[in-house]
N, C-alpha and C positions, 0 to 999 in steps of 0.2 A: 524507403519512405518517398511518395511522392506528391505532388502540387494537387488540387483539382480546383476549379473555383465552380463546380457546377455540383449540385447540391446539397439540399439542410439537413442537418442531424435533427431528428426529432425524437422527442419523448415524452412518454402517456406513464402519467405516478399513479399508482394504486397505493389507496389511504384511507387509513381507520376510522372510523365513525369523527374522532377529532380532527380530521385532515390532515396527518401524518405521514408522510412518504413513507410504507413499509419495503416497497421496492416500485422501479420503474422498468415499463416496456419500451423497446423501439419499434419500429416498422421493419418489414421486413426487407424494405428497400434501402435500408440505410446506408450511404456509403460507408466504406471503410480504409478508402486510400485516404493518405496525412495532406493537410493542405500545408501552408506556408504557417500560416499562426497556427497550427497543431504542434509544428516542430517547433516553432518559437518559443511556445507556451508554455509545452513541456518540457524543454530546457531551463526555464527559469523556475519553474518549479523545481527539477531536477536539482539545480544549483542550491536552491531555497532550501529547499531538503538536506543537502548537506550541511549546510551550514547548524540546521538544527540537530544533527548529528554529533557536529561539533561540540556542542553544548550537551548533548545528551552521553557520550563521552567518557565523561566527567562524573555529572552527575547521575545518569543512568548506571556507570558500573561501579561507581559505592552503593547503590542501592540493591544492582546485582548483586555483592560481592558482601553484602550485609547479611541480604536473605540467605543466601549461597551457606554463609559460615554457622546461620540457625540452624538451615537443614539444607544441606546436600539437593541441587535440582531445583532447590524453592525459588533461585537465584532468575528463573527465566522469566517470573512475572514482571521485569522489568527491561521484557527485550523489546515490547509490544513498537514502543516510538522506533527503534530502527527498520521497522517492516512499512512503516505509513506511507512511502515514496510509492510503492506500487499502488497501495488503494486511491491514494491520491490523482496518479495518474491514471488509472484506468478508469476512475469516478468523472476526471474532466474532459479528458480526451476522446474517450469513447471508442479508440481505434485500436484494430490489430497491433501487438507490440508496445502500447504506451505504457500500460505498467512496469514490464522488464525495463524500458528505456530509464524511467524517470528512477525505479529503483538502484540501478546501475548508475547511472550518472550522480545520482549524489555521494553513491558508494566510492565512488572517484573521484570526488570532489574533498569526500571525510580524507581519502588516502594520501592525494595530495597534497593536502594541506599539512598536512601529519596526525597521526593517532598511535596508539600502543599497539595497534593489530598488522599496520603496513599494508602489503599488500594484500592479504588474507581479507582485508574488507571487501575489497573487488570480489571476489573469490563468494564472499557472503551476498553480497547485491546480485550477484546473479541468481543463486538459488533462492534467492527470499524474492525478487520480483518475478521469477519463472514461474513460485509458488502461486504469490496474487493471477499472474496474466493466464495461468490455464483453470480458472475460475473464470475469469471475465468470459473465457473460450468456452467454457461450457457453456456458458449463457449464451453460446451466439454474439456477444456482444449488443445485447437487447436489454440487458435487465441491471441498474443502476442503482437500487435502493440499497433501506441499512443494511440487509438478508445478506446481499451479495457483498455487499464492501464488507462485512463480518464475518463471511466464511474467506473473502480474497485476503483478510487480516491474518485469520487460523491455515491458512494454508501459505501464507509465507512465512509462518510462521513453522510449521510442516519442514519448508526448504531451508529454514537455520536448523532446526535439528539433527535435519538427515544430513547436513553439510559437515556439522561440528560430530558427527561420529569417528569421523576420518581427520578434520583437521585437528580438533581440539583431544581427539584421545579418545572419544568419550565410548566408543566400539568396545571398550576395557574397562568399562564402569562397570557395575551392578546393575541388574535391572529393576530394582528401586529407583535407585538414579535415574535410570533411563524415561524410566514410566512419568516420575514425577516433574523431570524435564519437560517432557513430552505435553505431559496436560496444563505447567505452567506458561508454557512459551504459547500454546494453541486460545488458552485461553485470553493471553497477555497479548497476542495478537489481533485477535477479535473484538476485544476492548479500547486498545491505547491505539492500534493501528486501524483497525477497523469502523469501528463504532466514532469515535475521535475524529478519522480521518473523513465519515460521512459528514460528521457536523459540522469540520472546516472548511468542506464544501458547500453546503446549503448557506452557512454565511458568508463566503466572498461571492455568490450566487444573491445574497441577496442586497449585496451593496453594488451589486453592475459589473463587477469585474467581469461577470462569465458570459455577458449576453451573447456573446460571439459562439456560443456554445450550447448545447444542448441541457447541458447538466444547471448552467444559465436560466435560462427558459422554463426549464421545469420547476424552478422554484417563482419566477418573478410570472410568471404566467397566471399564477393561482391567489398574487398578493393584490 
């Protein structure tokens, strides 16, 4: 990661007849090296993130653990809020690396603090933010709307499942299980971490938090 103070992140929303951001473009000149409030920022998010972790925990794995004991697999529709770190960071930042970062950092933020998984969180924060960040990568790191933070939600959602084959066993499940897994976490991802994650950006974007930021701009630009 490093400094630049030399220039703007920009970005152009493409929106529905009601003015909707269904997804946003960069330029092609965007930078992509981290400045000083890049790494700041998404630290604190990072942190932020874990902390809701924390809380999600708790309540996120009785809800897992509810669904789970209905039907086998149904349990992933409430994995979606451990994935949000990456869409969150790659939706503000904008930069190469910010989703892995911010999703990892809270993942070690949940660890150290303590949780029922230990280190196996860390272990998760990597694959579920690698998920998000090589979505943002496909876009070039141009394209910001709900479209993309909903497929960067299903696709780290994508890197908890391919992860828990091996940690959690599940390589020895049925493939019922497997499948059902599969479509609940993707889904649950794209919703709670995805979709979620877009619209707690648009609103601290549009109380000023963001203007230091592109993802800032594109909402207060248009108010």
């Amino acid at each position: 990661m490093h400094e630049t103070t030399r220039g703007t992140d920009r970005g152009n929303a493409v929106g529905d007849s009601a003015g909707t951001t269904t997804d946003a473009t960069v330029g092609s000149s965007r930078p992509t090296r981290w400045r000083v409030v890049d790494i700041v920022v998404a630290s604190v998010i990072g942190v932020a993130t874990g902390l809701v972790f924390l809380f999600w925990n708790n309540v996120g794995y009785a809800w897992f653990s509810a669904a789970d004991a209905l039907t086998p697999g149904l349990g992933g529709i409430a994995v979606g809020i451990w994935l949000i770190g990456g869409v969150l960071g790659g939706l503000i930042i904008r930069k190469p690396g910010a989703a892995l970062y911010v999703e990892l950092l809270a993942a070690i933020v949940s660890a150290l603090i303590g949780n029922q998984w230990g280190i196996e969180t860390i272990y998760s924060g990597l694959a579920q933010g690698l998920g998000a960040e090589l979505v943002f990568l496909a876009t070039g790191y141009r394209r910001f709307g709900v479209v993309t933070a909903m497929l960067a939600g299903a696709a780290a959602g994508l890197g908890a499942w391919t992860l828990e084959l091996f940690t959690s066993g599940n390589l020895q499940k049925s493939a019922e299980f497997l499948f059902l897994y599969l479509g609940t976490v993707v889904v649950s991802g794209a919703i709670l971490a995805g979709l979620l994650g877009w619209l707690v950006v648009r609103a601290l974007a549009a109380t000023g938090a963001l203007n230091r930021f592109a993802a800032g701009r594109d909402v207060t630009g248009r108010v």
